[in-house]
Residue frames as qw, qx, qy, qz and C-alpha x, y, z in Angstrom:
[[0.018, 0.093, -0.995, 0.004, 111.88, -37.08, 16.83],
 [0.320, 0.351, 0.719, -0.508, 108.31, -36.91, 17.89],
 [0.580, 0.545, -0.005, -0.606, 106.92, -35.04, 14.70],
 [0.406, 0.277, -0.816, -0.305, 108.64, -38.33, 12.42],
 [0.013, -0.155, -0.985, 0.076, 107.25, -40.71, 14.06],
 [0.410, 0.510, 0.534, -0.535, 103.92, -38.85, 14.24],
 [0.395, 0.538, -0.342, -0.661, 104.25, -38.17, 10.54],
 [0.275, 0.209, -0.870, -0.353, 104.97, -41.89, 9.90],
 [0.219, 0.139, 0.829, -0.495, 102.03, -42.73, 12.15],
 [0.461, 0.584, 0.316, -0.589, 100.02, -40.98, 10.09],
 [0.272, 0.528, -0.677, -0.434, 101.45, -42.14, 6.99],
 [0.146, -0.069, -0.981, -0.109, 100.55, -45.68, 7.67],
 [0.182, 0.288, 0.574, -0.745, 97.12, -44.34, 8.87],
 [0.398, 0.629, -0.024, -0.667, 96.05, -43.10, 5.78],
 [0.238, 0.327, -0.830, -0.385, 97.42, -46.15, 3.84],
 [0.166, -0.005, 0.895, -0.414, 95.21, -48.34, 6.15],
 [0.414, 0.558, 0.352, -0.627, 92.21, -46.39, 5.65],
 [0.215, 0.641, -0.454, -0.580, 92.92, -45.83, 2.05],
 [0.123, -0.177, 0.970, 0.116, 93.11, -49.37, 1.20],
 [0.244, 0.477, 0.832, -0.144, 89.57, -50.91, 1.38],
 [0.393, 0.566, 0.082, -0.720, 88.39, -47.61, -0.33],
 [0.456, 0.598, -0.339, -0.565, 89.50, -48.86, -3.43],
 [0.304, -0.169, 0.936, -0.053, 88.93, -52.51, -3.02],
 [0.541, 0.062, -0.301, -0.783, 86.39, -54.10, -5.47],
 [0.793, -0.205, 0.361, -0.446, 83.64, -56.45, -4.03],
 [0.247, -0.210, 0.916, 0.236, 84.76, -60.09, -5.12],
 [0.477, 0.349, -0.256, -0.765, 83.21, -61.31, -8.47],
 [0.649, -0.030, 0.605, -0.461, 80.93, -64.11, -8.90],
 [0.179, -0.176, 0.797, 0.550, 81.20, -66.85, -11.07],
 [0.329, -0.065, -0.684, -0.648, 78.47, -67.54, -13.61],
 [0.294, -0.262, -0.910, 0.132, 77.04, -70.12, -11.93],
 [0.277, -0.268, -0.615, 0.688, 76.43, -67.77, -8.91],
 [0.001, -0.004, 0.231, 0.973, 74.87, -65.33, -11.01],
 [0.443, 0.353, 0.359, -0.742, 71.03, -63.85, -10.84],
 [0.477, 0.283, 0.769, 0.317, 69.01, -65.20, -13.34],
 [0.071, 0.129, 0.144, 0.979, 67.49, -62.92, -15.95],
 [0.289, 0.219, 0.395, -0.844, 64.54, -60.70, -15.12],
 [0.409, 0.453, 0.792, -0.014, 61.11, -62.12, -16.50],
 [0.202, 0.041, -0.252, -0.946, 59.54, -60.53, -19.27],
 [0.436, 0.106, 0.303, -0.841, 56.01, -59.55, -18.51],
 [0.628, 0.319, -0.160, -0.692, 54.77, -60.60, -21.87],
 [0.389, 0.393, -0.822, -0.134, 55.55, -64.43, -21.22],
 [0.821, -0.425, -0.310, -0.222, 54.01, -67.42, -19.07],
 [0.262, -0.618, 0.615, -0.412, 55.52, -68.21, -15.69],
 [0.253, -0.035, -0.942, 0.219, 56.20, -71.99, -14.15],
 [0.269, 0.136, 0.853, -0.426, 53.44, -73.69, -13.65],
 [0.583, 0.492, -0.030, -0.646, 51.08, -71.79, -16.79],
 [0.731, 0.419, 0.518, -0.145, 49.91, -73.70, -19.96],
 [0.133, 0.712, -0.429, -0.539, 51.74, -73.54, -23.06],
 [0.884, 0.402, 0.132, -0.196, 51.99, -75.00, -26.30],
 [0.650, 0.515, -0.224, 0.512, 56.23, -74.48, -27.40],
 [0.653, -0.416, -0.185, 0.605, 58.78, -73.45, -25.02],
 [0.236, 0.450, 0.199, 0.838, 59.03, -70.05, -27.16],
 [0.491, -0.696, -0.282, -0.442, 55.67, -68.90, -25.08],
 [0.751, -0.483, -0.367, 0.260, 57.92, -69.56, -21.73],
 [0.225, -0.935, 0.260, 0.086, 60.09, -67.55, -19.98],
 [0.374, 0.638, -0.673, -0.029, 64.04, -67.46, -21.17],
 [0.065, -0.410, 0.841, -0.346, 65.53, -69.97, -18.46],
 [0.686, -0.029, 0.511, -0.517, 62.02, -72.04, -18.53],
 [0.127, 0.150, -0.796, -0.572, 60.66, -74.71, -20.89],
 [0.681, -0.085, 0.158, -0.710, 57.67, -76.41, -21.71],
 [0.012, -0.126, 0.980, -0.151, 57.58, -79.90, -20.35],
 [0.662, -0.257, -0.554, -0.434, 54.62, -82.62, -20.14],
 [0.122, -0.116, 0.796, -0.581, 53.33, -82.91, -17.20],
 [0.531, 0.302, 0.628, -0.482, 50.27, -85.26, -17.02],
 [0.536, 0.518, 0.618, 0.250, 48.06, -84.18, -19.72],
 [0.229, 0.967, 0.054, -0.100, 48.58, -80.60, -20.04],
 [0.592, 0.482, -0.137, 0.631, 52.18, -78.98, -21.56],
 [0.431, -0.882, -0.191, 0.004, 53.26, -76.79, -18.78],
 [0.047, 0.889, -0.238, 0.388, 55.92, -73.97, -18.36],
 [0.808, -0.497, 0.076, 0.307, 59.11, -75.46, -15.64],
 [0.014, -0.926, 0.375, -0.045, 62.12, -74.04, -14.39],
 [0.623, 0.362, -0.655, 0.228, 65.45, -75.29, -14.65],
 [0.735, -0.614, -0.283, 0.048, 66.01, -77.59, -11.71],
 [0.122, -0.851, 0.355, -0.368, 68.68, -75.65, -9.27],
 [0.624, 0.427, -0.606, 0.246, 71.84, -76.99, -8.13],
 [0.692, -0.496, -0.508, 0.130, 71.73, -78.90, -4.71],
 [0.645, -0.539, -0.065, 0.538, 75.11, -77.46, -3.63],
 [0.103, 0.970, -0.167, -0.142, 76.91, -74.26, -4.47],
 [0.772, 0.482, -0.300, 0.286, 80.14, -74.98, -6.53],
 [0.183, 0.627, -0.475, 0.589, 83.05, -75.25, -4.42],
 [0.633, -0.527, 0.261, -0.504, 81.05, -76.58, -1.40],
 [0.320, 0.067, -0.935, 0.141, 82.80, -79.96, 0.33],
 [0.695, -0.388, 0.142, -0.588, 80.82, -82.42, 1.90]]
């Protein structure tokens, strides 16, 4: 009697454990997602430019005053999903 129940102890032990191993992390929607990585050979927010081409992907080139200037997309107040 003792070695079944130790055998099913350990059975559900090893399912327990076993479980989370092969859980996968929970997947983020777009939205949530990193923007892409800058490329080197472009202007950053806030630089001079003449076309939005000269900007980084996710940037553009916007009038600001008198000069043409590199800006980032503005960023969503609230995360999606969030109640208020």
């Amino acid at each position: 009697m003792k070695k079944i129940i130790f055998q099913s102890f350990l059975f559900g032990a090893v399912c327990f454990f076993a479980g989370p191993m092969f859980a996968q992390p929970p997947v983020r929607p777009a939205s949530e997602m990193a923007p892409p990585p800058d490329d080197p050979k472009k202007k950053k927010a806030g630089e001079e430019c003449q076309a939005s081409d000269e900007c980084q992907v996710h940037h553009a080139c916007k009038k600001s005053g008198d000069k043409n200037v590199c800006t980032a997309p503005p960023r969503p107040k609230y995360k999606p999903g969030v109640v208020t």
